[in-house]
PDB file with one MODEL, atoms N, CA, C and O in Angstrom:
MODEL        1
ATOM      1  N   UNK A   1     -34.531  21.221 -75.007  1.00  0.00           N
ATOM      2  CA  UNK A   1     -35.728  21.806 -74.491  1.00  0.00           C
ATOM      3  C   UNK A   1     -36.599  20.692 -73.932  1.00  0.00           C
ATOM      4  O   UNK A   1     -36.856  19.642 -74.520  1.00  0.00           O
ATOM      5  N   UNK A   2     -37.029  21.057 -72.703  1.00  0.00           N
ATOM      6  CA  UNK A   2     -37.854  19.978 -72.472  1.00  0.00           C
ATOM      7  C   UNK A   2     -39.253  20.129 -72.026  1.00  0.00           C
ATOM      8  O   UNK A   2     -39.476  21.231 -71.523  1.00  0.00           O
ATOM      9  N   UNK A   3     -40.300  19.281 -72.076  1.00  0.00           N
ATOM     10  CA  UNK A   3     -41.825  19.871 -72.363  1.00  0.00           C
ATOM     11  C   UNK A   3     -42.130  18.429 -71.783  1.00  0.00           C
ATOM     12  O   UNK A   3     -41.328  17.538 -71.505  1.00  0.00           O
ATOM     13  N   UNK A   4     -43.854  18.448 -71.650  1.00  0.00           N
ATOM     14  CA  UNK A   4     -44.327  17.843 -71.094  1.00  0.00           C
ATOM     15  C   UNK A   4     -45.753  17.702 -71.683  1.00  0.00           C
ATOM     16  O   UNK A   4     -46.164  18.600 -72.418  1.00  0.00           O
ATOM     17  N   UNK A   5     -46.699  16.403 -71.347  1.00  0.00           N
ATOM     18  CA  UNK A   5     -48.083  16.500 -71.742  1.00  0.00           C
ATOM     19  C   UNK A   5     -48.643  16.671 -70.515  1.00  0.00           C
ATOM     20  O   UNK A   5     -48.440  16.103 -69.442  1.00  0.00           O
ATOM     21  N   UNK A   6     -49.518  17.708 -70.906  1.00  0.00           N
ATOM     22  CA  UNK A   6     -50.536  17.974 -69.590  1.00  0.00           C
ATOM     23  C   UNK A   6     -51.776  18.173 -70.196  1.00  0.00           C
ATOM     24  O   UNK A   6     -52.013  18.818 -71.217  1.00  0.00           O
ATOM     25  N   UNK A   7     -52.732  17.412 -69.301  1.00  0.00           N
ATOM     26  CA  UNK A   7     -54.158  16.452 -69.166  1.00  0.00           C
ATOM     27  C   UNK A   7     -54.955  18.315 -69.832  1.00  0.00           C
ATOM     28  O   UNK A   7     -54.222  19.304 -69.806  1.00  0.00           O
ATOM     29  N   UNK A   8     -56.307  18.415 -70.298  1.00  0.00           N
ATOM     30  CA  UNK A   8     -56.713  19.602 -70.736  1.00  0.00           C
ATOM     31  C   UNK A   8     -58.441  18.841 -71.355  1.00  0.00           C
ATOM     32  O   UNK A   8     -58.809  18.106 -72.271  1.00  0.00           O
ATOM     33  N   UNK A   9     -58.916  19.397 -70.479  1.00  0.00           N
ATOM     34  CA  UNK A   9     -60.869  18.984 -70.780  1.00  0.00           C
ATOM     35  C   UNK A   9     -61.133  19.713 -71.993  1.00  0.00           C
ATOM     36  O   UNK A   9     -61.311  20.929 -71.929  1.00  0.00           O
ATOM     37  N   UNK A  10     -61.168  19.244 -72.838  1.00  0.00           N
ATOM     38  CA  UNK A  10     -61.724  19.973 -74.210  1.00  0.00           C
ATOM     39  C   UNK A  10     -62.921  20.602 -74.422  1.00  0.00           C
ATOM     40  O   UNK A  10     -63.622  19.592 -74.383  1.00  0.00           O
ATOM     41  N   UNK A  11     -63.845  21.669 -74.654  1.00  0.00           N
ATOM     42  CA  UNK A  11     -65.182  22.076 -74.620  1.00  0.00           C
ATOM     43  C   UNK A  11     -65.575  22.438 -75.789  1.00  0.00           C
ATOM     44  O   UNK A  11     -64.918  23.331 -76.323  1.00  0.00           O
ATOM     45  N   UNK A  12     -66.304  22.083 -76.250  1.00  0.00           N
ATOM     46  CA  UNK A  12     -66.483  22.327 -77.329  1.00  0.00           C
ATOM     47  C   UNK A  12     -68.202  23.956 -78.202  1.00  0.00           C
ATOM     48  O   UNK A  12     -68.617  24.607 -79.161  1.00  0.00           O
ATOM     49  N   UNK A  13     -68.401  23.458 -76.303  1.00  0.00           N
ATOM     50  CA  UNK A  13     -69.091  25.005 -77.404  1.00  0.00           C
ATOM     51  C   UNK A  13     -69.369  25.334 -75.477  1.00  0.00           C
ATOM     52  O   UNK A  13     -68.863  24.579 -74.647  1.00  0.00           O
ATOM     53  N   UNK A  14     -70.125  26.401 -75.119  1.00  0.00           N
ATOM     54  CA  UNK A  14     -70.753  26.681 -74.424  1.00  0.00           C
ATOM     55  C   UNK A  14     -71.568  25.336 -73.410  1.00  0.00           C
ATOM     56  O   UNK A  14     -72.383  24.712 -74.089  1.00  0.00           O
ATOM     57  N   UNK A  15     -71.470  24.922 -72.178  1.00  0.00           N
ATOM     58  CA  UNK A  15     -71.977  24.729 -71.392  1.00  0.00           C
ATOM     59  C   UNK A  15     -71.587  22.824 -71.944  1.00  0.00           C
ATOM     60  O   UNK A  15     -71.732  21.961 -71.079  1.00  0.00           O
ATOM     61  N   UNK A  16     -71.184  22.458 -73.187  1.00  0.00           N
ATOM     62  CA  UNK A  16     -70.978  21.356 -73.469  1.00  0.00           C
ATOM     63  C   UNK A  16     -69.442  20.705 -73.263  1.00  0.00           C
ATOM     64  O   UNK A  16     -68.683  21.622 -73.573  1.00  0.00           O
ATOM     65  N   UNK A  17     -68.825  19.798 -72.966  1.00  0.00           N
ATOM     66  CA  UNK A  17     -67.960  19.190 -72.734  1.00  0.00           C
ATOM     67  C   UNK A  17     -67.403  17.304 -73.053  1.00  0.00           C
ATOM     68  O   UNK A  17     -67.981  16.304 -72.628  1.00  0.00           O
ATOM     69  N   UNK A  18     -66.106  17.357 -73.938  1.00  0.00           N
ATOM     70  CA  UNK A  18     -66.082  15.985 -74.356  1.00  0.00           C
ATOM     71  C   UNK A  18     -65.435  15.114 -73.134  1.00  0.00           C
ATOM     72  O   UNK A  18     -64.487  15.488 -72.443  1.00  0.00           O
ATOM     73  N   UNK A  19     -66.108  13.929 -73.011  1.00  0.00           N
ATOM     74  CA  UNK A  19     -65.676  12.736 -71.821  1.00  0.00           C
ATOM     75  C   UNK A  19     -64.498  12.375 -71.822  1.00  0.00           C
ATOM     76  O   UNK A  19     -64.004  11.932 -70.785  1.00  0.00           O
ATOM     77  N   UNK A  20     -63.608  12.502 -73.239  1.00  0.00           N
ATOM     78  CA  UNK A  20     -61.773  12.241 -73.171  1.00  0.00           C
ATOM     79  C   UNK A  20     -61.391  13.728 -72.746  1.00  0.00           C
ATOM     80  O   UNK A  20     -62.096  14.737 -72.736  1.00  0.00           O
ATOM     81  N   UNK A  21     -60.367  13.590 -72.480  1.00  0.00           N
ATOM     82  CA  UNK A  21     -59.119  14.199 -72.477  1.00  0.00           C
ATOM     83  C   UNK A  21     -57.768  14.831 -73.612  1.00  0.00           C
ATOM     84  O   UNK A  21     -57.116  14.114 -74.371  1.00  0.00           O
ATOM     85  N   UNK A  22     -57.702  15.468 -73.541  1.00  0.00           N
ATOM     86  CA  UNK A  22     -56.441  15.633 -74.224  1.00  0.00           C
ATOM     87  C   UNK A  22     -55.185  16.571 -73.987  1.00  0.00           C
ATOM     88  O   UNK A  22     -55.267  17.608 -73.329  1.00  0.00           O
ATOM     89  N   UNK A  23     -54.089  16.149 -74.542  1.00  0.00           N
ATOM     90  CA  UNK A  23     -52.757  16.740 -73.610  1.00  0.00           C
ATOM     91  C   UNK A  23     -52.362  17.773 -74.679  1.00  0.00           C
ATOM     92  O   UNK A  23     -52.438  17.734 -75.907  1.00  0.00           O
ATOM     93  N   UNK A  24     -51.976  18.585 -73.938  1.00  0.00           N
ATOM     94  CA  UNK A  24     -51.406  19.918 -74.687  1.00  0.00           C
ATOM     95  C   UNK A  24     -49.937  20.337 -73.981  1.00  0.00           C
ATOM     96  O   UNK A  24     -49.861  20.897 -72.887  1.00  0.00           O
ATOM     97  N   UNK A  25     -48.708  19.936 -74.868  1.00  0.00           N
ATOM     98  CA  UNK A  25     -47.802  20.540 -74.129  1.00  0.00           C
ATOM     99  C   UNK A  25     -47.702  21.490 -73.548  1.00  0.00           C
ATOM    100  O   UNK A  25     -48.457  22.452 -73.688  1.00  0.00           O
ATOM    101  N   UNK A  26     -46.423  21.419 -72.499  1.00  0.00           N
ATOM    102  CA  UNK A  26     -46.183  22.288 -72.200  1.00  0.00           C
ATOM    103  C   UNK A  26     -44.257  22.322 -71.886  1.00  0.00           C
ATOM    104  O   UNK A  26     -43.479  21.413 -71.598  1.00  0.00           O
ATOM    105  N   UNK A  27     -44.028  23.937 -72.133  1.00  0.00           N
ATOM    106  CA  UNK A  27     -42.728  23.880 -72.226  1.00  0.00           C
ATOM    107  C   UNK A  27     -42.509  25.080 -71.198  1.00  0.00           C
ATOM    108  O   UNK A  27     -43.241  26.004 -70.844  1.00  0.00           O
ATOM    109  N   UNK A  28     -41.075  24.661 -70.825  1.00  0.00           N
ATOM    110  CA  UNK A  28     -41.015  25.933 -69.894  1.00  0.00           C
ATOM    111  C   UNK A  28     -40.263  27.025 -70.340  1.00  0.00           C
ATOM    112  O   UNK A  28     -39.116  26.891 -70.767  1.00  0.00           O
ATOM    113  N   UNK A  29     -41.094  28.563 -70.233  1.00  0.00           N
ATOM    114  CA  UNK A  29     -40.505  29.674 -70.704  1.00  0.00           C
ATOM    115  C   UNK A  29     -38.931  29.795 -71.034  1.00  0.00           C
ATOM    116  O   UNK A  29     -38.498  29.997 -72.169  1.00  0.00           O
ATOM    117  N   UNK A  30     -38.209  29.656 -69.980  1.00  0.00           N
ATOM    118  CA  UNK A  30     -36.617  29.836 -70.207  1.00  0.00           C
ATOM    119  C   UNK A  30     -36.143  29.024 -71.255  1.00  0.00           C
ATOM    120  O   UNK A  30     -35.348  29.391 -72.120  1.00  0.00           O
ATOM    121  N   UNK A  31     -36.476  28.301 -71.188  1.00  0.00           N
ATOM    122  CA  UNK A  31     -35.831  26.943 -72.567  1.00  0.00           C
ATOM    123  C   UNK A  31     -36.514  27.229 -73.771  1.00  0.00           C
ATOM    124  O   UNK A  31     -35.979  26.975 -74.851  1.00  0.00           O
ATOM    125  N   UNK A  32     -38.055  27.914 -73.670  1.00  0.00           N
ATOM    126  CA  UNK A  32     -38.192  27.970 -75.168  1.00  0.00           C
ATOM    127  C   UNK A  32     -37.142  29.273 -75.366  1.00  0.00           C
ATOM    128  O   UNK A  32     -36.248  29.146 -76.203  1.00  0.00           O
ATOM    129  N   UNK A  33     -37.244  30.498 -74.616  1.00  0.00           N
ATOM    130  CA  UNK A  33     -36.935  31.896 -74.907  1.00  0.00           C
ATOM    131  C   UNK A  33     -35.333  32.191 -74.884  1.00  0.00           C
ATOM    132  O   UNK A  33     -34.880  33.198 -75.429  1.00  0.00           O
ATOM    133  N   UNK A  34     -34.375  31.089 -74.108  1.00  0.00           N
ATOM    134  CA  UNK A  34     -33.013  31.135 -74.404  1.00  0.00           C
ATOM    135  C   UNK A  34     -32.745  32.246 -73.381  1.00  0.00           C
ATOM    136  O   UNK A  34     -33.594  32.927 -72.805  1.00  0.00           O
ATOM    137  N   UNK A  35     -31.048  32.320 -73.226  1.00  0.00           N
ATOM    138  CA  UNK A  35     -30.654  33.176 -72.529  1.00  0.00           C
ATOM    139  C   UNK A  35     -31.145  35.075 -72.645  1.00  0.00           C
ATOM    140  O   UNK A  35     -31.451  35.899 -71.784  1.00  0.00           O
ATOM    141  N   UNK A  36     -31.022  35.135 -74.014  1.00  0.00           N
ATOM    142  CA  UNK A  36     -31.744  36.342 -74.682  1.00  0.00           C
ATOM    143  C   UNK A  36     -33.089  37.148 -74.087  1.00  0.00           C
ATOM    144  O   UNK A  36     -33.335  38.315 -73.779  1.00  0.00           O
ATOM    145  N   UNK A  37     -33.992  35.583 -74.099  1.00  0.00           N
ATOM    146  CA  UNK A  37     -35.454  35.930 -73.816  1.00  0.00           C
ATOM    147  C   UNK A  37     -36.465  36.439 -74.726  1.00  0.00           C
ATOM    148  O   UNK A  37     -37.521  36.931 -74.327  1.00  0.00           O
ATOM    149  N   UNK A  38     -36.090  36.303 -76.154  1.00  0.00           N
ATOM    150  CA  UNK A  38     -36.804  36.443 -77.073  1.00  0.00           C
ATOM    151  C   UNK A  38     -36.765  35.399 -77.664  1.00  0.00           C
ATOM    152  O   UNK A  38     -35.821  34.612 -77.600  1.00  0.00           O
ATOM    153  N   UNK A  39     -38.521  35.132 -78.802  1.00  0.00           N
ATOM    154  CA  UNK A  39     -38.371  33.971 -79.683  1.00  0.00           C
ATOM    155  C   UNK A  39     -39.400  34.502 -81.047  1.00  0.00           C
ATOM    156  O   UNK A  39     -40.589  34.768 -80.866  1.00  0.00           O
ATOM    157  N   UNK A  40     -38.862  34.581 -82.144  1.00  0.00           N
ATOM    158  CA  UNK A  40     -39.764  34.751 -83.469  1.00  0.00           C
ATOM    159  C   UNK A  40     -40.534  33.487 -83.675  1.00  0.00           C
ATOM    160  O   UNK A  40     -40.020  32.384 -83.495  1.00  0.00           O
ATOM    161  N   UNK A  41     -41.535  33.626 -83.983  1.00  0.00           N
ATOM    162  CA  UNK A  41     -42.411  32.700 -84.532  1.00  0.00           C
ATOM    163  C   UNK A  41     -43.231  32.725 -85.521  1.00  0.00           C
ATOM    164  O   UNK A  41     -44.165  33.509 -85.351  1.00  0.00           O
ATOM    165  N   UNK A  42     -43.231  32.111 -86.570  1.00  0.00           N
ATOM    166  CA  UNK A  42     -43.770  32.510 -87.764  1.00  0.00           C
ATOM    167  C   UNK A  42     -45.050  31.629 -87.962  1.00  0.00           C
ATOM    168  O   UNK A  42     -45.009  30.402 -87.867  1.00  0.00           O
ATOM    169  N   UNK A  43     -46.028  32.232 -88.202  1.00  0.00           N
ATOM    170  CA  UNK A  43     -47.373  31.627 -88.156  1.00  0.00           C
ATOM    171  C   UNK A  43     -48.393  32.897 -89.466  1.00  0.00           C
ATOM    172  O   UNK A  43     -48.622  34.106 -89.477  1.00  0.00           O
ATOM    173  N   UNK A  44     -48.736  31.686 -90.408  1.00  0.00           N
ATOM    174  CA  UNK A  44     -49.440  32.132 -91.553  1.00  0.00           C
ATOM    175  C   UNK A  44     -48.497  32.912 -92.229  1.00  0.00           C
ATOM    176  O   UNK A  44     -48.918  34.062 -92.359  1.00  0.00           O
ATOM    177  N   UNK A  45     -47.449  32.750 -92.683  1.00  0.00           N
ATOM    178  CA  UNK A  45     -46.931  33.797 -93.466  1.00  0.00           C
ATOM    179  C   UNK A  45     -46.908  35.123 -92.370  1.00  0.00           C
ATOM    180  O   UNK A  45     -47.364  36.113 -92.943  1.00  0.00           O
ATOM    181  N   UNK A  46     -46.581  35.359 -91.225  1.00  0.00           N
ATOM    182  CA  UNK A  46     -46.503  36.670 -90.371  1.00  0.00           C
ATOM    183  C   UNK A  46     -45.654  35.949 -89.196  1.00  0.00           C
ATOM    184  O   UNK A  46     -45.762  34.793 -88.788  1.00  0.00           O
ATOM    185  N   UNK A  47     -44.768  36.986 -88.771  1.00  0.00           N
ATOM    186  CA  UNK A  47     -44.085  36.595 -87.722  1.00  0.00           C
ATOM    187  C   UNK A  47     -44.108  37.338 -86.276  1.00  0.00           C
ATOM    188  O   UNK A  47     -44.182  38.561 -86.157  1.00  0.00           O
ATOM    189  N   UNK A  48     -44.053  36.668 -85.489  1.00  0.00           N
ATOM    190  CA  UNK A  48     -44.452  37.319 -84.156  1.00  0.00           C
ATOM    191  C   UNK A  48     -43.489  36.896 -83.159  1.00  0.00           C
ATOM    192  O   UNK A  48     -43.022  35.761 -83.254  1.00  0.00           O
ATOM    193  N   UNK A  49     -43.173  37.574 -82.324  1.00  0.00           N
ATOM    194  CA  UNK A  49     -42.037  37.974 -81.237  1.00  0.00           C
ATOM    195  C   UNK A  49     -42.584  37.513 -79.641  1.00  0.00           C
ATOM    196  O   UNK A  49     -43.272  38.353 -79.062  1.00  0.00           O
ATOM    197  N   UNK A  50     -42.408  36.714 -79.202  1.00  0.00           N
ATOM    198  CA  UNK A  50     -42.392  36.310 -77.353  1.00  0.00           C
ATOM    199  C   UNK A  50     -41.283  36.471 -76.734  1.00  0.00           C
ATOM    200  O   UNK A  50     -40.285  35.750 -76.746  1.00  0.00           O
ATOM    201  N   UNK A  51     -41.547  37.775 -76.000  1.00  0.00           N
ATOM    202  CA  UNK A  51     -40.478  37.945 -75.030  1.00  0.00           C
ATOM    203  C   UNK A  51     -40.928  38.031 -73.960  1.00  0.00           C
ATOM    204  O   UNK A  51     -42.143  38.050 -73.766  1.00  0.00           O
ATOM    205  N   UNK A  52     -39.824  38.121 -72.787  1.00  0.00           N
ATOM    206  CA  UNK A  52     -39.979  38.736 -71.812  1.00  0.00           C
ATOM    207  C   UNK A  52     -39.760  39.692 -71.210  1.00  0.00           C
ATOM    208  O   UNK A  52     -38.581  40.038 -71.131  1.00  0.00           O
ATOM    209  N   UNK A  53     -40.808  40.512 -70.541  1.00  0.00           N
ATOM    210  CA  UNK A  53     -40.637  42.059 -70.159  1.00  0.00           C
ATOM    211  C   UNK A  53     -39.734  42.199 -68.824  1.00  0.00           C
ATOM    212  O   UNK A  53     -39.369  41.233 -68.154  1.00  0.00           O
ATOM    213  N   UNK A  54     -39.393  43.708 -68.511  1.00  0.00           N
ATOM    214  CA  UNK A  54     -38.845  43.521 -67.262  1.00  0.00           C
ATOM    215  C   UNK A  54     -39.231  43.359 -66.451  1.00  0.00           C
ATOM    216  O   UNK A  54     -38.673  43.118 -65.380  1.00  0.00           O
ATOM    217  N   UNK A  55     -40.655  43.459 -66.764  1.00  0.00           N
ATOM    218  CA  UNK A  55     -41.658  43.193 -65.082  1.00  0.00           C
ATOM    219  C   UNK A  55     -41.550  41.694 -65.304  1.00  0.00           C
ATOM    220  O   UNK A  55     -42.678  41.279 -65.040  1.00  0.00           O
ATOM    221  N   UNK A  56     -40.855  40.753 -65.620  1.00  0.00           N
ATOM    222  CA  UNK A  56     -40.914  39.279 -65.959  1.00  0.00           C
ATOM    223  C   UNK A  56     -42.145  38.654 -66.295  1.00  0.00           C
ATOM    224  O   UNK A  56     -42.770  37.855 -65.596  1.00  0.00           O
ATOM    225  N   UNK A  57     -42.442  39.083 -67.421  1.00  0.00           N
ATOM    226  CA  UNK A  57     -43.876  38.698 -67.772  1.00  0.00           C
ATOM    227  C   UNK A  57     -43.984  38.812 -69.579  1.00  0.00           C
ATOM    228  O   UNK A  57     -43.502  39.758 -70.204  1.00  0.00           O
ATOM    229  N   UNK A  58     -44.702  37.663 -70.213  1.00  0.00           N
ATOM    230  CA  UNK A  58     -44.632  37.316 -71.499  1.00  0.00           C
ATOM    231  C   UNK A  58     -45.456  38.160 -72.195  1.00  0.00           C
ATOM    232  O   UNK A  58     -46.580  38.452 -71.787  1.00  0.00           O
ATOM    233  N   UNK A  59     -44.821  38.719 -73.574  1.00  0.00           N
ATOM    234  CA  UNK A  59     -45.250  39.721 -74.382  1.00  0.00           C
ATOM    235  C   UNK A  59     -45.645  38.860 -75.637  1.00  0.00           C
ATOM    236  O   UNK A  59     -44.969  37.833 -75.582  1.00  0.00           O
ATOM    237  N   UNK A  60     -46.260  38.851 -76.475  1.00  0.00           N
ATOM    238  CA  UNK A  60     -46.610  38.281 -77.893  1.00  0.00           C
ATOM    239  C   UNK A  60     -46.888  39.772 -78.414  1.00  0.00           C
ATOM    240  O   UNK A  60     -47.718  40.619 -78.084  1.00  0.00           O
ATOM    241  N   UNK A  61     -45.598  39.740 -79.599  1.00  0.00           N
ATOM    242  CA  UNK A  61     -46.062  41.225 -80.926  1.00  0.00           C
ATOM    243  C   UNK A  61     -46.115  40.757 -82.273  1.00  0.00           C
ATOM    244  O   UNK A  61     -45.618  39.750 -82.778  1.00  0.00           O
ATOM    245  N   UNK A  62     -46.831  41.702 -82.778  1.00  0.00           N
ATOM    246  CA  UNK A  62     -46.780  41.410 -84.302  1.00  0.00           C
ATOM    247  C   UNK A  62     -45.512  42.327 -84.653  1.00  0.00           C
ATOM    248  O   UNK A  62     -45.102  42.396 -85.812  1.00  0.00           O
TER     249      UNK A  62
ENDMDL
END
């Protein structure tokens, strides 16, 4: 799988903004989601589903 850092202005409240930077990957859909096109992800003790629809467009379910 391959991913990348990309640059992301951090804000921290309303109308305020920090002078660094910071990178937030990024990965590309097909490689996380596999030939299938689904991926479970488990976050807090609950697991959640990213797929892709047929209109080719990303779903997140509980």
């Amino acid at each position: 799988m391959e991913s990348r850092q990309v640059p992301v202005s951090r804000t921290d409240g309303p109308g305020t903004e920090e002078s660094g930077v910071e990178s937030v990957r990024q990965v590309d859909a097909q490689a996380l989601l596999g030939a299938r096109g689904i991926l479970r992800i488990e976050h807090r003790g609950e697991v959640y589903t990213l797929r892709i629809t047929r209109n080719d467009r990303l779903i997140l379910t509980k």
